[in-house]
C-alpha positions as MATLAB code, in Angstrom:
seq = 'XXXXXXXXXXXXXXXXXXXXXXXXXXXXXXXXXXXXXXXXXXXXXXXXXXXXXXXXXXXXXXXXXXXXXXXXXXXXXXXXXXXXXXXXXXXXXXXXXXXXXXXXXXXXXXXXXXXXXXXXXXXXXXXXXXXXXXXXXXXXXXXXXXXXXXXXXXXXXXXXXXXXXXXXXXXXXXXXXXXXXXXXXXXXXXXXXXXXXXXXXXXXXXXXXXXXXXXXXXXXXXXXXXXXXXXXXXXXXXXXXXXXXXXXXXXXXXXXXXXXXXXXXXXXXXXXXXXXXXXXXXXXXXXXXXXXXXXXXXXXXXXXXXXXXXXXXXXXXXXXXXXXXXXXXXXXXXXXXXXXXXXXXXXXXXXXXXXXXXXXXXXXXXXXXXXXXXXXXXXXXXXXXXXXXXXXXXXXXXXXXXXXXXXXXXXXXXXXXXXXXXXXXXXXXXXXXXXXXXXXXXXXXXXXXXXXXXXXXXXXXXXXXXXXXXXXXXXXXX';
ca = [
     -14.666   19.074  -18.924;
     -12.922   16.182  -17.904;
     -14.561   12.859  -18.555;
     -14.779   10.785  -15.782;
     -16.513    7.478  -17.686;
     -13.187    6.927  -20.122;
     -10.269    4.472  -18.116;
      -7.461    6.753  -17.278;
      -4.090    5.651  -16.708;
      -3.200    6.161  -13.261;
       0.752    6.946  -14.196;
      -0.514   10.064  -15.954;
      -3.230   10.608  -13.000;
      -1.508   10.212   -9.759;
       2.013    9.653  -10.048;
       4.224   10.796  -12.897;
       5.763   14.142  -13.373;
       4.052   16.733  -16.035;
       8.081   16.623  -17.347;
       8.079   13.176  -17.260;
       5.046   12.445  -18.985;
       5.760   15.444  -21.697;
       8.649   13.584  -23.369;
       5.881   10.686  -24.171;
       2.968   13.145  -25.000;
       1.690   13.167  -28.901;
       2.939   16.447  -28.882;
       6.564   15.990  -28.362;
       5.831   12.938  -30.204;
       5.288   14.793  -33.605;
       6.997   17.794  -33.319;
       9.875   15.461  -32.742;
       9.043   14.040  -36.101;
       8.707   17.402  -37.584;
      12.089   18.500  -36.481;
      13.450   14.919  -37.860;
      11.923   16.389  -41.094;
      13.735   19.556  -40.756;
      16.860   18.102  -39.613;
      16.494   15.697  -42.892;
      15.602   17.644  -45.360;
      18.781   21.030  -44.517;
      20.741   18.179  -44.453;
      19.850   17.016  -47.668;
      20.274   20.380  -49.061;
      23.459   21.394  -47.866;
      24.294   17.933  -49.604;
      23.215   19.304  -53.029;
      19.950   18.210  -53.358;
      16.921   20.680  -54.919;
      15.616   21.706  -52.009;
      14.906   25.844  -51.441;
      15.477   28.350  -48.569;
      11.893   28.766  -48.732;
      10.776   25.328  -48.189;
      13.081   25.097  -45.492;
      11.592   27.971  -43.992;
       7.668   26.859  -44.340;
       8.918   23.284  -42.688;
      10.502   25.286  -39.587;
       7.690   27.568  -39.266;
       4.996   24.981  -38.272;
       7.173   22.688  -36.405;
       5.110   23.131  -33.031;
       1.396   23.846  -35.656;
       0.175   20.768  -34.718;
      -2.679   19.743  -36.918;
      -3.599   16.788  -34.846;
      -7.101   16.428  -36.303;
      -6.605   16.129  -39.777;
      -3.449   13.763  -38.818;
      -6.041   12.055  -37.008;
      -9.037   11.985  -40.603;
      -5.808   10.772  -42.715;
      -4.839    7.787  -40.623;
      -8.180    6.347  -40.589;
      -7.850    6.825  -44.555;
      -4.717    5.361  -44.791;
      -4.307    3.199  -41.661;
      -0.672    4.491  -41.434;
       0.515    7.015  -38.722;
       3.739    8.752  -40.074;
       1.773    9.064  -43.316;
      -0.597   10.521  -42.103;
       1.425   12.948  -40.745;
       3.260   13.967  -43.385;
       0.110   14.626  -44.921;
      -1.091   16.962  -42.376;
       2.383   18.493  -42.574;
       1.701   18.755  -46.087;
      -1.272   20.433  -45.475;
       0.558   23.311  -43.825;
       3.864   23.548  -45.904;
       1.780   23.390  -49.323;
       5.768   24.543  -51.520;
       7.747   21.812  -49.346;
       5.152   18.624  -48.938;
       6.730   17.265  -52.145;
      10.526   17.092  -50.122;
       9.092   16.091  -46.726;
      10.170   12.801  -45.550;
      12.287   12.807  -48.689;
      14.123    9.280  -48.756;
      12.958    8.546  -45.535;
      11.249    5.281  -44.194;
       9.078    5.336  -40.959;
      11.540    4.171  -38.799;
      13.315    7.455  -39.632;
      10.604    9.503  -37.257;
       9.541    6.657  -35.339;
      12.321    5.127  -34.373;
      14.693    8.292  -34.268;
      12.209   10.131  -31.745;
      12.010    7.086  -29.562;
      15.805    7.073  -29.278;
      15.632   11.229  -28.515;
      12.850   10.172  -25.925;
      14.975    7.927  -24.426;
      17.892   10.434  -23.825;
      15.543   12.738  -22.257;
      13.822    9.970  -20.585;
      17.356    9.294  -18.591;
      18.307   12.263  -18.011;
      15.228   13.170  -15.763;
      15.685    9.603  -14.198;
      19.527   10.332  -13.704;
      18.692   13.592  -12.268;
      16.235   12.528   -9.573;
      18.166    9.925   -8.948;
      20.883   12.037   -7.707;
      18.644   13.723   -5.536;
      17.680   11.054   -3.661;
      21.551   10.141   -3.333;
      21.869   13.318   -1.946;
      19.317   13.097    0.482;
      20.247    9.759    1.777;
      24.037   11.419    1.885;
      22.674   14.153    4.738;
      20.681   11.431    6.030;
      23.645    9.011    6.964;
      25.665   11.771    7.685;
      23.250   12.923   10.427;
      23.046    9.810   11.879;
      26.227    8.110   11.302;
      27.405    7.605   14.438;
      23.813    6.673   16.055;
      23.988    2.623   17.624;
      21.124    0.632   16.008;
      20.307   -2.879   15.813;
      21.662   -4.761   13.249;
      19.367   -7.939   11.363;
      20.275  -10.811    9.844;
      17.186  -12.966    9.077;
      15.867   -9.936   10.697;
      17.229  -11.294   13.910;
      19.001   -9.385   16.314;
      22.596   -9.181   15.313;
      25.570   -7.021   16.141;
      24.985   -3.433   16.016;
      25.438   -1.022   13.572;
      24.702    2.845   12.923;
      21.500    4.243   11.391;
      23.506    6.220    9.248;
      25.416    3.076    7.974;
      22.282    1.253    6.905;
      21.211    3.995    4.846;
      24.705    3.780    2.883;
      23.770    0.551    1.770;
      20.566    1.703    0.112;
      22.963    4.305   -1.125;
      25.127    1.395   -2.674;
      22.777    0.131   -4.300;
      21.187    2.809   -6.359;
      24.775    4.091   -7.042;
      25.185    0.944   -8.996;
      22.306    1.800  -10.567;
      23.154    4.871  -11.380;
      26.732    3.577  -13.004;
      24.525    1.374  -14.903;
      21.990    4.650  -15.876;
      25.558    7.062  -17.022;
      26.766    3.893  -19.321;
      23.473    3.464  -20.947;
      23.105    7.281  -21.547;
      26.991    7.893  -22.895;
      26.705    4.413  -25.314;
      22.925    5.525  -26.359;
      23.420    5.849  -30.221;
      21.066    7.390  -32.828;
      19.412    5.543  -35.650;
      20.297    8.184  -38.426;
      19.434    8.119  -41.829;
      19.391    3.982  -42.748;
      16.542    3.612  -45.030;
      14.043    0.585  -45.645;
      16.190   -2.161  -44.504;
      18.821   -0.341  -42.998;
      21.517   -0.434  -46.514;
      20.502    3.540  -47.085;
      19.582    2.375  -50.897;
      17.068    5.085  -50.833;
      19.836    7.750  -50.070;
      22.620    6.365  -52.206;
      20.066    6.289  -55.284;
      18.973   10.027  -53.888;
      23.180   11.240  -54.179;
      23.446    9.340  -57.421;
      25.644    6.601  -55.969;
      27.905    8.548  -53.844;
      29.059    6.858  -50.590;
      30.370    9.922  -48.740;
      27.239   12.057  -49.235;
      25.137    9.392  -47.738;
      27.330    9.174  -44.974;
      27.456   13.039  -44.661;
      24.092   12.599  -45.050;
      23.444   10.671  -42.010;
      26.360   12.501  -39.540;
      24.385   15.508  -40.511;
      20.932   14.608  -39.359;
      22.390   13.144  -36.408;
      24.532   16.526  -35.120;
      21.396   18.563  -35.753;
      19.236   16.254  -33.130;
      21.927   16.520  -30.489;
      24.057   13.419  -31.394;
      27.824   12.834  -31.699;
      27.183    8.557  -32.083;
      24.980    7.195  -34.307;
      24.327    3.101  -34.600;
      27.149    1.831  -37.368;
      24.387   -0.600  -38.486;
      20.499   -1.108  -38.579;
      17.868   -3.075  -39.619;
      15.112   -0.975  -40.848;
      14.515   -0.163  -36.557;
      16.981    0.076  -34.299;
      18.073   -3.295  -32.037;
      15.160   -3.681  -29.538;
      17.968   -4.886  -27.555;
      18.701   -0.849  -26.959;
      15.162   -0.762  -24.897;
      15.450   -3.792  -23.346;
      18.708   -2.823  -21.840;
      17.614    0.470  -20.817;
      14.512   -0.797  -19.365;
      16.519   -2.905  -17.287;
      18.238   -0.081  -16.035;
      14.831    0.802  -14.472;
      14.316   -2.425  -13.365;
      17.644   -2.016  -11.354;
      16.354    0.832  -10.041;
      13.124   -0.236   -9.224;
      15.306   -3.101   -7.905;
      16.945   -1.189   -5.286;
      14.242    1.178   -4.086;
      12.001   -1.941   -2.945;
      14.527   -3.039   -0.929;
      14.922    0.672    0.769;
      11.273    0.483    1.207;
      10.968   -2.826    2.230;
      13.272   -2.280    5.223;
      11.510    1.583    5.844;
       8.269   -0.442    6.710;
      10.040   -3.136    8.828;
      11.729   -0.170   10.706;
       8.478    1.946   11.063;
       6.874   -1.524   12.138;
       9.811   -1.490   15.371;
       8.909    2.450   15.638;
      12.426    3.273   14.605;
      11.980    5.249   11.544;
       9.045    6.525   10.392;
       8.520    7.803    6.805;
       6.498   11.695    6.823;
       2.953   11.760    7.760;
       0.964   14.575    7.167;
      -1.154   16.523    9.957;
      -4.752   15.301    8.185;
      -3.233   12.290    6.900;
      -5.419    9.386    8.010;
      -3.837    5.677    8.006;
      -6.599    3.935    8.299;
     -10.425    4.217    7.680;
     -11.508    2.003   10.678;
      -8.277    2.126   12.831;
      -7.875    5.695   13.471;
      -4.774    5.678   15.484;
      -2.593    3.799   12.302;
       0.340    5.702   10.727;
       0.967    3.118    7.992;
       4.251    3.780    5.478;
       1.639    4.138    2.586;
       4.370    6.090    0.602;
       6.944    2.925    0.982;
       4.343    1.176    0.279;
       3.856    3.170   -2.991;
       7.352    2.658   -3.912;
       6.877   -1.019   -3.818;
       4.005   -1.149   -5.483;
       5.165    0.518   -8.382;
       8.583   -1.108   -8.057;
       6.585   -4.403   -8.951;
       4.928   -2.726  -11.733;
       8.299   -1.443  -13.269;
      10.119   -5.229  -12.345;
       7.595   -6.861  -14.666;
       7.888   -4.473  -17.127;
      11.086   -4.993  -17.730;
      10.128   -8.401  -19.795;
       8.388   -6.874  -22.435;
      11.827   -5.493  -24.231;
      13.371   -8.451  -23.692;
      10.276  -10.294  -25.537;
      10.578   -8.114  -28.317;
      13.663   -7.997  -29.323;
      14.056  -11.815  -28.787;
      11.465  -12.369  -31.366;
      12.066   -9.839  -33.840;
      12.524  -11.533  -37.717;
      15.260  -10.405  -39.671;
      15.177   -6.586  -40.659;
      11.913   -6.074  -38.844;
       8.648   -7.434  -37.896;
       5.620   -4.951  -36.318;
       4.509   -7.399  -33.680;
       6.529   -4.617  -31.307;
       5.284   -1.368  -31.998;
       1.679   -1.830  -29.540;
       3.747   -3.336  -27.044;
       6.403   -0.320  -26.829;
       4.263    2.129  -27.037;
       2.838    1.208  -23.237;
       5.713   -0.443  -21.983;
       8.865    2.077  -22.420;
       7.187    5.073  -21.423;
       4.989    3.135  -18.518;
       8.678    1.699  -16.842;
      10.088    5.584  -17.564;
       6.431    7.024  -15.963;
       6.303    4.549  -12.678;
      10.303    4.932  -12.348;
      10.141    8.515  -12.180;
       6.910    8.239   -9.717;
       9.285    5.516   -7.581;
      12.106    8.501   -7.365;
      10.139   11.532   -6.878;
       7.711    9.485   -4.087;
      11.717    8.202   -2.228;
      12.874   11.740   -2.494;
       9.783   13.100   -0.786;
       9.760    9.989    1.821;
      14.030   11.110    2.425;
      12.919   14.382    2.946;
      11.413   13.773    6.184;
      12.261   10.453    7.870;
      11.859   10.868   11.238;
      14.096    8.846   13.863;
      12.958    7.693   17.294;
      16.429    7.645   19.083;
      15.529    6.934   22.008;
      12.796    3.661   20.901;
      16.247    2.769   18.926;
      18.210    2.874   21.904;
      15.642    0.982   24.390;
      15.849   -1.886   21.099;
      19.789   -1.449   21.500;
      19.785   -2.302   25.159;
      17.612   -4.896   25.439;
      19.735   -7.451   22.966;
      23.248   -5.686   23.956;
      23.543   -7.907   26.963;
      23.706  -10.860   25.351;
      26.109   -9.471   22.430;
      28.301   -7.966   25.489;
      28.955  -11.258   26.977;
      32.642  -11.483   25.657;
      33.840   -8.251   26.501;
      32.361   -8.995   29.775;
      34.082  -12.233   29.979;
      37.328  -10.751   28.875;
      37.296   -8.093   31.189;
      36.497  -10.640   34.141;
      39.297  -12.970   33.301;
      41.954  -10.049   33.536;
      40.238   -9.324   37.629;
      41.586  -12.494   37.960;
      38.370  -15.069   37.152;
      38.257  -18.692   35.314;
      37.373  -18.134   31.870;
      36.058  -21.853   31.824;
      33.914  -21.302   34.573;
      32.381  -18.348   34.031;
      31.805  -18.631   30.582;
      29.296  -21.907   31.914;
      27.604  -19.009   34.127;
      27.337  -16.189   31.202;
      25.653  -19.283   29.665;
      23.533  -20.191   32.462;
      22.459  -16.064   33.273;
      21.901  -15.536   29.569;
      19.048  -18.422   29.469;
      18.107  -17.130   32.619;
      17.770  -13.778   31.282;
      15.986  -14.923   27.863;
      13.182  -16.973   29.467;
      12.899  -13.561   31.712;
      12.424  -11.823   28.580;
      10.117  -14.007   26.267;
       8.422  -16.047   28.810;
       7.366  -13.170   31.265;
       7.593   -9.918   29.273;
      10.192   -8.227   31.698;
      13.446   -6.250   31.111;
      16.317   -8.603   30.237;
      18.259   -8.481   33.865;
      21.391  -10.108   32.577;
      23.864   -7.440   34.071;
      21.712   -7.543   37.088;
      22.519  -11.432   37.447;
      26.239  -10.960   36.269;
      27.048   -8.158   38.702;
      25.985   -9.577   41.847;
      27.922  -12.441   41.369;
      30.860  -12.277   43.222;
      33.142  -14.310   40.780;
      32.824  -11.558   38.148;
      34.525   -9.348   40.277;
      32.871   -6.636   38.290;
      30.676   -3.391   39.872;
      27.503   -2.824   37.841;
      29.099    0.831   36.562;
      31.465   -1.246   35.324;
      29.699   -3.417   33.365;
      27.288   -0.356   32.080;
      30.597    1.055   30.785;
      31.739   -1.912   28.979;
      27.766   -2.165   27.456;
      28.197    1.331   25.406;
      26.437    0.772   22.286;
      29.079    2.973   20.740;
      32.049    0.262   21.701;
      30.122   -2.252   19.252;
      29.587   -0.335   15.962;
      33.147   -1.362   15.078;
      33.833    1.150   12.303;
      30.203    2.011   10.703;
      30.264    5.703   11.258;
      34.059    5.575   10.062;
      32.961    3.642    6.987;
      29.897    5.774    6.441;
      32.356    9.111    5.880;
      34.567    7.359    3.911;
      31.682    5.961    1.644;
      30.714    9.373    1.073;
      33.677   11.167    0.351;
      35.231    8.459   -2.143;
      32.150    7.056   -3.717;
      29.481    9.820   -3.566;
      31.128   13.797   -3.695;
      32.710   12.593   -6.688;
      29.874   12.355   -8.531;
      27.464   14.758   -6.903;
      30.252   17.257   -7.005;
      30.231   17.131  -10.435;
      26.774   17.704  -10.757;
      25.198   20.949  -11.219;
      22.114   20.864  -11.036;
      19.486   21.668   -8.712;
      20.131   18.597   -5.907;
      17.537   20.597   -2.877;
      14.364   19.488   -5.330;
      11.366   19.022   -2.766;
       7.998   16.974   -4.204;
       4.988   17.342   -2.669;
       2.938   14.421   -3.634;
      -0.432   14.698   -5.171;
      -2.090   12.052   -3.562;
];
């Protein structure tokens, strides 16, 4: 029965994925160590060492036999975790306990199954990630060629395409997804290093032979799924590895506030609205409210993930030497936390891209209430070749447009501009005339151009190569 009076970590609650939060569970935690063990001590065999078939076999055998309760009775004993464990491992593999963690330090399991968890880690991030890209792709697609209001200082400025806007979100997280392939491809295992990273341990263990330690420690590494291993150590790994993966995240994190950020600002104009869900209530007192509570999840956690970020950085800035242990409470909330929220950020946009719904016609009635005034030089132009005075009527564009704005602000009525400039007789210019020349679609310049050139050059590419399951739909929990 679940206990409701212990603090539970909302990541794990309401917003990670169970595949998510598995590669940070204890139990991938140890059996990862157990396989390390494994991994270690076939390699040392094959190496020469006196290590048996049998014991081998016992070790595999209770890989996954988790014996978390007398782990748990051993490290209060000995206040230390990995011993502990390998004395509940011991416990089950009675003819190989003497061989287990044979040479090893316990940055060998610790620090080994953090860099695995990593890998993992990104690959789930890498892989929603491209999801949402692909969304976003149909998205802009659909709507590349639909005239929208374009902000600067969120001020009315010239127009561009809904679909256009949503390749600049897209620019942004395919940055960060650049950044998330070159931090997968350079991640590097520890290996085999021993105390203070010089492998003494090892190179006493092969009586003095260099190229069995360094068999030794290619070994361990092919068996866990590595073909680079870090040329040098201390007895951990650089924290600098986490606090450049963690700003990967923050990247991310980076980029999806800003998407969200602009979702709410658009819902706020009742341009796009994120999904809302038949019973879904937006408000407790204001029943009519459809607030973007999902963007506003994204940015919440985007925050969370943003301030994260400094904790790596803290760490391995003020690391001593071969290793100090001020980092090991920190990281073990703060890497999988950033990896937790991140992958809540992604699956929460790719359920939000799923359904955005867009009000063309609100976006249009937006369009045409600022297009006069951004019209005014075509207008001009066009009246100067029926023969007007550019001079002159420029003054009474001028004149009509203030005319027009105080009509609009002021009073709260339709801006009347083309009204104004199409009875004047020095225009020269019929009212269908001017409606033709005010075509939202003759002031996007080349967004819906640019938008299917974006995508074939900068996005196929890479989600062609993909191939994996990119139609993923999340239902959120909450």
């Amino acid at each position: 029965m679940k206990n409701y009076s212990i603090y539970e970590n909302p990541l794990n609650a309401r917003y990670t994925s169970d595949e998510m939060s598995y590669v940070f569970s204890p139990f991938n935690k140890f059996s990862t160590w157990r396989k390390l063990w494994v991994a270690l001590a076939k390699s040392e065999k094959e190496l020469g060492l006196n290590i048996t078939d049998q014991q081998i076999k016992e070790l595999e055998e209770n890989v996954e036999n988790l014996n978390f309760d007398v782990a748990k009775k051993y490290e209060k004993e000995v206040r230390h975790d990995v011993m502990a464990h390998v004395k509940a491992y011991g416990d089950l593999c009675p003819n190989a306990k003497g061989i287990i963690h044979l040479g090893a330090t316990s940055a060998f399991v610790g620090d080994n199954t953090d860099i695995i968890n990593l890998k993992e880690a990104l690959k789930i991030i890498k892989h929603k990630l491209l999801i949402l890209l692909n969304n976003l792709k149909k998205f802009s697609l659909e709507y590349k060629d639909l005239p929208t209001l374009g902000f600067t200082h969120f001020q009315p400025a010239q127009l561009t395409t809904v679909g256009k806007r949503a390749t600049l979100w897209m620019q942004d997280l395919l940055l960060d997804f650049e950044d998330l392939e070159y931090r997968l491809d350079t991640l590097r295992f520890r290996g085999v290093k021993g105390t203070t990273g010089t492998q003494a341990s090892f190179f006493n263990l092969f009586d003095d032979n260099h190229d069995k330690v360094k068999q030794l420690n290619e070994l361990v590494c092919q068996k866990m799924g590595f073909d680079k291993y870090q040329e040098v150590s201390g007895q951990t790994y650089t924290r600098k590895i986490d606090s450049n993966v963690l700003k990967a995240l923050c990247s991310i994190a980076e980029s999806m506030h800003k998407m969200t950020n602009d979702l709410r600002l658009l819902q706020n104009l009742k341009e796009v609205e994120e999904p809302f869900g038949k019973n879904q209530i937006g408000s407790s007192a204001m029943a009519y409210k459809r607030n973007p509570m999902r963007s506003e999840r994204i940015s919440s956690l985007c925050k969370y993930v943003i301030a994260q970020s400094l904790n790596p950085a803290l760490i391995h800035s003020t690391q001593w030497f071969e290793r100090t242990l001020d980092d090991s409470a920190n990281r073990r909330m703060s890497i999988p936390e950033a990896f937790m929220a991140v992958d809540a950020i992604l699956e929460i946009g790719i359920n939000v891209t799923n359904g955005l719904v867009v009000y063309d016609k609100v976006i249009n009635k937006n369009v045409m209430n600022e297009l006069p005034f951004m019209a005014t030089e075509n207008i001009l132009m066009e009246a100067v070749k029926n023969g007007g005075d550019r001079q002159e009527l420029h003054e009474k564009i001028r004149v009509y447009s203030m005319e027009a704005g105080k009509r609009v602000k002021m009073d709260g009525l339709d801006n009347n501009l083309i009204d104004l400039i199409a009875k004047d007789e020095e225009f020269n210019m019929k009212k269908e005339d001017l409606l033709k020349i005010m075509d939202p679609k003759n002031f996007i310049g080349r967004a819906n151009v640019q938008v299917e050139e974006f995508i074939k050059e900068a996005i196929d590419p890479i989600l062609n190569n993909y191939e994996g399951d990119l139609d993923l739909k999340v239902e959120l929990n909450v």
